[in-house]
C-alpha positions, 0 to 999 in steps of 0.5 A: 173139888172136881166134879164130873157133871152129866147130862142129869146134872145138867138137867137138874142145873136148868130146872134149878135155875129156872126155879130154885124153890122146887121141892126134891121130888118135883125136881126128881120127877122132872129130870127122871130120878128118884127123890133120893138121888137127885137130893144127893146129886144136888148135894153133890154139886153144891159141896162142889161148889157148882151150886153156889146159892139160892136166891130170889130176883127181884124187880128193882123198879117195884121196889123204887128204883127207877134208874139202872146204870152203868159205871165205868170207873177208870185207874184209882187204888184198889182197896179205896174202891173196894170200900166205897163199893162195899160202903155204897148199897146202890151197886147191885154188881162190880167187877174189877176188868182189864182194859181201858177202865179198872171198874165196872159197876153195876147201880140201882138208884131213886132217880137223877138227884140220888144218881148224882149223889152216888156218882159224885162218891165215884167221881172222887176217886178217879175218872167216871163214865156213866150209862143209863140202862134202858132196858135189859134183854137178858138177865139172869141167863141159865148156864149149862156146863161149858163145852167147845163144840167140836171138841169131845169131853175125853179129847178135852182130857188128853190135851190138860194131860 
């Protein structure tokens, strides 16, 4: 489903993402519109697919994790990597790249000893590449709709068409 989003979607995008527990009409009250319409405007854009979840961060370190890190995982068979990432509940996210590597994970882990055990489940499979996340200067950056600056919405159409 294509949806065509304007600027009071992406007003209600941001706030949002700021903060999904917002009530309707809260959210209504900060992007200008009544209770009703930016209920269905929000129904609009997850039954598009543009509002994919709601969900809570957490702090992994308050929860006992005290060690984020990065793996980089090189050439192994695609459905054994699969399933030892779905079988590892340390990896927090894992994308499958282009490049040097095949993998990127990203992990959560007690300390040195539980690092060592998740790694050596990755080191099995292939050449592994480990980095220590020492702190994080963005997470969970909000995204407005995507746009090319310099190029204006009805050029962007003429060029697909």
């Amino acid at each position: 489903m294509n949806i065509e989003i304007d600027a009071h979607d992406t007003r209600i995008l941001a706030e949002l993402q700021a903060d999904a527990r917002l009530s309707m009409s809260e959210l209504g009250r900060r992007v200008h519109l009544s209770q009703p319409a930016v209920t269905e405007r929000v129904r609009k854009l997850e039954s598009a697919g543009v509002i994919t979840g709601y969900r809570a961060t957490v702090d992994l370190g308050r929860l006992g994790y005290g060690i984020r890190g990065i793996i980089r995982i090189g050439r192994a068979e695609y459905a054994r990597v699969v399933k030892l990432i779905q079988q590892t509940p340390e990896v927090v996210n894992a994308y499958n790249v282009t490049g040097e590597d095949s993998w990127v994970l990203e992990i959560a882990v007690i300390d040195v000893v539980h690092l060592d055990a998740v790694l050596s489940k990755f080191c099995a499979l292939t050449e592994t590449s480990t980095a220590i996340v020492l702190n994080a200067v963005r997470q969970h950056q909000p995204m407005a709709p995507a746009r090319r600056d310099g190029i204006k919405p009805s050029a962007r159409k003429r060029r697909t068409a």
